[in-house]
N, C-alpha and C positions, 0 to 999 in steps of 0.2 A: 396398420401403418404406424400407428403409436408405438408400438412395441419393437418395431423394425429401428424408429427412429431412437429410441431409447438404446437400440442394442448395440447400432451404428455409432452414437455417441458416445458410450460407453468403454469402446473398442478406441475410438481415437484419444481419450482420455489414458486409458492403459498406456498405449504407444508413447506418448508422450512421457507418461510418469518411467517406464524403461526406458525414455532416453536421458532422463534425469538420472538415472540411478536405483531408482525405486522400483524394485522387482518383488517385494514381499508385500502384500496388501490389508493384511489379515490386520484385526485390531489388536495393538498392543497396548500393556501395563503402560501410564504414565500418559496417554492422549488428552487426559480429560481433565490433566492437574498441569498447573504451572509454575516453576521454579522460581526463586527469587536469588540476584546477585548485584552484588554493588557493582558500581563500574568500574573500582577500582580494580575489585577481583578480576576483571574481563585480564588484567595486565600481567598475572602472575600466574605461573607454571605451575598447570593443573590437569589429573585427570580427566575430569569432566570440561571439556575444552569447550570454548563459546560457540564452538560450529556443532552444537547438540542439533538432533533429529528432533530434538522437542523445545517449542516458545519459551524462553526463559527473558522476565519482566526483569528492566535494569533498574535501579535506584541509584540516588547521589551521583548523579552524571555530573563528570568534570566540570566543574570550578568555569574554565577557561570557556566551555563551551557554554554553557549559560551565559557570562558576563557579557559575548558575543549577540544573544538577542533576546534575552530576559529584558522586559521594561522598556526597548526599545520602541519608536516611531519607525515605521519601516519606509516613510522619505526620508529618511536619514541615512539609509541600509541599502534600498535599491537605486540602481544607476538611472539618475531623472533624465527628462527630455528626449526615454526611449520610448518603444511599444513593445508589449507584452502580448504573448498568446497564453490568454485563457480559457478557461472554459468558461460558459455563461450561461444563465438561464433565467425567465420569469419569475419573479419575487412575492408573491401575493398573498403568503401569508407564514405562519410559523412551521409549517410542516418541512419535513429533510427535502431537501433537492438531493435528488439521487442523479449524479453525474454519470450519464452513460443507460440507454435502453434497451440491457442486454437482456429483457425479459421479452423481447416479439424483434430483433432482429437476428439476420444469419451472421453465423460465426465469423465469415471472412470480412464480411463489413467492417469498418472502423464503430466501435461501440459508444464513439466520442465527437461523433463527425458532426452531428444535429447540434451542439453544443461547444463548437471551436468558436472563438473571436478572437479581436487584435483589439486593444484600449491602449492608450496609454499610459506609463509608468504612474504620473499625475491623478487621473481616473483611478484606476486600480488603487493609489494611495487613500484618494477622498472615499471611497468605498470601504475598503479596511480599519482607516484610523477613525471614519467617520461614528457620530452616535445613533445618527438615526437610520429608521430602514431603509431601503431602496428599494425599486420595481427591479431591479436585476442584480443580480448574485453571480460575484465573479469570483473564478480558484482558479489559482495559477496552480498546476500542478505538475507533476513528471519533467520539473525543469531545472537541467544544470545548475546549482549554485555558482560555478562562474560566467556564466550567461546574464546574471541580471545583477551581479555582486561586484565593485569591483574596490578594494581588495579584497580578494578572496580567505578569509579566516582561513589557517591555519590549525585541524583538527589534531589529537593525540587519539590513531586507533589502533586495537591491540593487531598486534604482529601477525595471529590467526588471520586474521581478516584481512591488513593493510598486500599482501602478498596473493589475495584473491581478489581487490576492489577492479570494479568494472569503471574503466575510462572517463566517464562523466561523472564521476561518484563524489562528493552527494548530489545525489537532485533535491529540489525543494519543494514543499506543499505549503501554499498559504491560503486560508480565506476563513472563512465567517461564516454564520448563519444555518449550523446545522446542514452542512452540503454532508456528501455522502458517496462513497466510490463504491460501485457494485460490487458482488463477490464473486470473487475470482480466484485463482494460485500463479504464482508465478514462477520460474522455473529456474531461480535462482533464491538463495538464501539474500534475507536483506534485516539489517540494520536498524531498526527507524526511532531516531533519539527527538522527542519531544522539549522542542524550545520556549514554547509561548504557548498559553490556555490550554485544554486539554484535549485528547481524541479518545474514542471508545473503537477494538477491534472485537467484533465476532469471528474467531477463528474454526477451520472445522480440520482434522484429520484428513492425509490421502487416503486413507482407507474409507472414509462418508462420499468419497468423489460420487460411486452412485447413488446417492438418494438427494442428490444437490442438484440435479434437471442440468446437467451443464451442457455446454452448445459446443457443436460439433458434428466431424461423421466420418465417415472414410476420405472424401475426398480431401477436406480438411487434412486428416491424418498423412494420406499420399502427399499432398502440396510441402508436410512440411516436411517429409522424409527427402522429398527429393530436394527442396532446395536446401535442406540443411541449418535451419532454423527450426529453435522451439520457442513456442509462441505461450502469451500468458493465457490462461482458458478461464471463460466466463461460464457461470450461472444464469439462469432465467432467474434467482429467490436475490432479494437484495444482500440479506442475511442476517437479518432484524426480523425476522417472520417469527409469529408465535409455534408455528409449527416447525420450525426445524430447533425448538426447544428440546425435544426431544432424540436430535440427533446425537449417535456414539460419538465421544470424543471433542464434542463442542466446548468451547473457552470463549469466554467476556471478561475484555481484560479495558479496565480506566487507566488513561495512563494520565499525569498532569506532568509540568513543565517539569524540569530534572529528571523526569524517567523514562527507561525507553524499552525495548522489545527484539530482543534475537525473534526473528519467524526463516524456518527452515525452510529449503526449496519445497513446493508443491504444497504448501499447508494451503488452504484457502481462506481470504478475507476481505472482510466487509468494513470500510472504515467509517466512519461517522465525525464531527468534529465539532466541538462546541459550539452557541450560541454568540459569543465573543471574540474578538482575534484569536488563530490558531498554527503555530509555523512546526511543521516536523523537518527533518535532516533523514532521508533512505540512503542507506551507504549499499550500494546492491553488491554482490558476490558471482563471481562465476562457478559455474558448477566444480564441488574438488573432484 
């Protein structure tokens, strides 16, 4: 049954990655290194175009967009006297909260359901700006910047991209305390410029899809052929495991505030976020 299930899995991860675009699986030169480029460069007419098949780490992110939430108080930033849906969890000691329990639930399930709340703007603030622990740890994550922003900063992003942004683009990720997003890929190339404290991603190749236990199956796979969605796919491994040190193609990349991270469709990752305030920008992409 184990092998069935794995094989089942396997098969709906394939389909997906063919409807991305990704038809060749085999490991190639270049998975396991990461490029480096200013942001600048992102702006200027180049071979090596910023929609590369492989993570390339940004530095020196614009001026403008730092000034926007470097050093900032974020009541000052988010629009008070509303509620926010974050994510939430028991705080009891210094270990990651891994947001989402995609290691013992089915794949159709929401991987975030056990861990939705509503706080208000207020809460959420005393919680972020505050110095001491709390019993619960909230991230606001996967959420519109103009949803919680209002006015909304005005971004400078390269032409490559600005001509592919998906509709809500950016969303925002905020919180504290070594919270942590499962590993998973997602089926769109994304953006993710680091505003405030730092984040760590464990990245893995589409080609490591099978040795990363991901959740799925045929029917999974039918559900999304027929309605015509592709859906982000989860991992049972957080992606922080000592054991998938040894996976082909693996990357650990520090990012701090100024630098940010091209990640191609379907790469897989595991995000982690400092001990202290941490705000990223995901500018997501539609498939070219």
């Amino acid at each position: 049954m184990g092998r069935l299930w794995q094989v089942s899995a396997r098969l709906f991860v394939n389909n997906i990655h063919k409807r991305c675009g990704i038809t060749d699986l085999r490991p190639t030169v270049g998975e396991g290194f990461i490029t480096e480029r200013t942001w600048n460069s992102l702006f200027q007419p180049s071979e090596d175009s910023v929609l590369s098949s492989f993570p390339i780490k940004i530095t020196a992110i614009d001026g403008s967009i730092r000034e926007n939430f470097s050093g900032w108080n974020s009541g000052s930033f988010l629009i008070p006297g509303g509620s926010l849906h974050v994510r939430s969890a028991p705080n009891f000691s210094d270990e990651p909260i891994t947001y989402g329990n995609s290691q013992s639930r089915g794949y159709m399930q929401d991987v975030y359901e056990d861990f939705r709340s509503v706080c208000s703007t207020e809460e959420f603030v005393s919680f972020l700006e505050g110095g001491s622990q709390t019993s619960k740890s909230l991230y606001l994550a996967g959420v519109s910047l103009s949803s919680v922003c209002k006015p909304v900063p005005s971004f400078p992003v390269p032409s490559q991209l600005a001509r592919l942004l998906l509709p809500n683009a950016p969303l925002i990720y905020m919180g504290k305390g070594n919270q942590r997003t499962p590993l998973h890929f997602d089926p769109t190339g994304n953006l993710v410029l680091v505003v405030r404290g730092r984040k760590t991603f464990d990245l893995f190749p589409p080609s490591s899809s099978h040795l990363l236990n991901p959740i799925g199956g045929l029917v999974e796979a039918f559900l999304s052929w027929y309605g015509g969605w592709v859906p982000a796919v989860y991992s049972r491994y957080r992606g922080d495991e000592s054991q998938l040190e040894e996976i082909p193609g693996r990357i650990r990349v520090h990012l701090e505030a100024g630098e940010g991270l091209w990640m191609p469709p379907c790469w897989w990752h595991g995000v982690s976020g400092g001990q202290d305030p941490n705000v990223i920008l995901v500018f997501g992409t539609r498939p070219v």
